[in-house]
N, C-alpha and C positions, 0 to 999 in steps of 0.2 A: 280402157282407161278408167281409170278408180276414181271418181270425184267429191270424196269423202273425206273430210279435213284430216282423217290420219291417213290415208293415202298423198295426199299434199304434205303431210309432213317426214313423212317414209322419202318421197322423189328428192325432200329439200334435204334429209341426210344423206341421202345418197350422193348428191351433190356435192354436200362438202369433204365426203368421203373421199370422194373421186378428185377434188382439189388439195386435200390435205396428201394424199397419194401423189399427187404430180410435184407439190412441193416438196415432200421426200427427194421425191427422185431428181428435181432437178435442183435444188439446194446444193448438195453436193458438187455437182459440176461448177456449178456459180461459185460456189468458194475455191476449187482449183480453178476456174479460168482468171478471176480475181487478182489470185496469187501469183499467177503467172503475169497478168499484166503488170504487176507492183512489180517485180520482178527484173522485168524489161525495162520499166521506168525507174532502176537504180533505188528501191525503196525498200532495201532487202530485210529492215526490222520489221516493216507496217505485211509484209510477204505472207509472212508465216501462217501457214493456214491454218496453225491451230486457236490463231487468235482473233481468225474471222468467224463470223455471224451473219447469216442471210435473215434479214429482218421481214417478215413477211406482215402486211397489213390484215387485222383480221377479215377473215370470211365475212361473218355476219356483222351486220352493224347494227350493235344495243344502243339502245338509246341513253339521252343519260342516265337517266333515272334508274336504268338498269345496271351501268356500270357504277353509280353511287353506290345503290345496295352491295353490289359483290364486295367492293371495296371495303364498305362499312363492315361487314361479313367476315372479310380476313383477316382485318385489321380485329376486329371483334375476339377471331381465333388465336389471335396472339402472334402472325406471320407480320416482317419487317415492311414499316413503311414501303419503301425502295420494293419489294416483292409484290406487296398489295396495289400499290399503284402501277408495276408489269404485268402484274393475272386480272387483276380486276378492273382498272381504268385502261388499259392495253395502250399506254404509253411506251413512248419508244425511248431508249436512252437518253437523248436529249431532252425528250420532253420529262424526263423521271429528274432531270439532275437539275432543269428550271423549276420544279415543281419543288422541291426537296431547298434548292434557294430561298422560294420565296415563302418558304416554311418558316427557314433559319433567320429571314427576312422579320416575319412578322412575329416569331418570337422574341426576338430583339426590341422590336417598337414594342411589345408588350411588358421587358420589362424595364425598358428608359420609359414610358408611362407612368408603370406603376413606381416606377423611383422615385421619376418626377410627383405624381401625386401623392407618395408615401409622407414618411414623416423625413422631412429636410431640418437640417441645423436651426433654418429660421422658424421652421412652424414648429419644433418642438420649445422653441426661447418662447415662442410668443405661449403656447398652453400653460409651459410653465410661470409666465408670466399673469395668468391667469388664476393660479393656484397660491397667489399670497408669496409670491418670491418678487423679483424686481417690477416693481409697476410701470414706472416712469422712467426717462432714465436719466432722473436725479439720483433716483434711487439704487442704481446699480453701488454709489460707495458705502452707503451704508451695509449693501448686503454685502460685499466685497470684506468691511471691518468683521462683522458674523460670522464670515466664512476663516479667516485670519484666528478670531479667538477660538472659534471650536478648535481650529486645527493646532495651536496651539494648547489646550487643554488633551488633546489629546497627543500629542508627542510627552508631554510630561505625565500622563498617566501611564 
């Protein structure tokens, strides 16, 4: 017996070897036995076994910090969100399609945010009012008659 940490790492591929092996081979079955019990239970669109998936939980368990980097990584390479969060965070469907919500989720608060904090109707009256146009709002007729003459001076030009 080898006790030498690449010996201990040789036994743990061979392990998942021999697991990723078994899941081949029994994958297949599990998708016709599946199909056949949809089958049986009158479900004959959800049947189809070309549109089943045996979801298998990863072998090794990375931690997070490992599956951030991969992520960041793919995402990095230019591969679709939806892709990088199946190879690199080894989310499962469901967890990819909440994940991808509360994406769409926080893009949205970020841009009702920044709408809200942006420049609104009232915060640009108030800057401009700041800049020597309505001070008060006595003063809004006066500018109002201003606005009236230029624009008349200018239709007759």
């Amino acid at each position: 017996m080898n006790n030498s940490a690449e010996g201990a790492a040789s036994q743990k591929e061979a392990y998942y070897d021999k697991i990723e092996d078994r899941r081949k081979r029994f994958g297949s079955r599990l998708r016709r036995h599946t199909s056949v019990l949809l089958e049986v239970n009158d479900e004959a669109e959800r049947s189809s076994i070309d549109h089943l998936e045996v979801i298998w939980t990863p072998i090794e368990s990375l931690s997070l910090t490992e599956r951030t980097a991969a992520f960041a990584s793919l995402k990095g390479n230019g591969l679709a969100t939806r892709t990088a969060l199946r190879e690199g965070m080894k989310f499962t469907p469901s967890e990819i399609q909440l994940a991808l919500e509360e994406i769409t989720d926080d893009l949205l608060d970020q841009a009702m945010t920044s709408a809200i904090s942006g420049d609104t109707p009232l915060a640009k009256s108030s800057r401009n009012a700041n800049q020597g146009q309505a001070k008060t709002p006595g003063d809004t007729s006066e500018s109002l008659n201003k606005a009236i003459t230029e624009g008349r001076k200018a239709n007759q030009a």
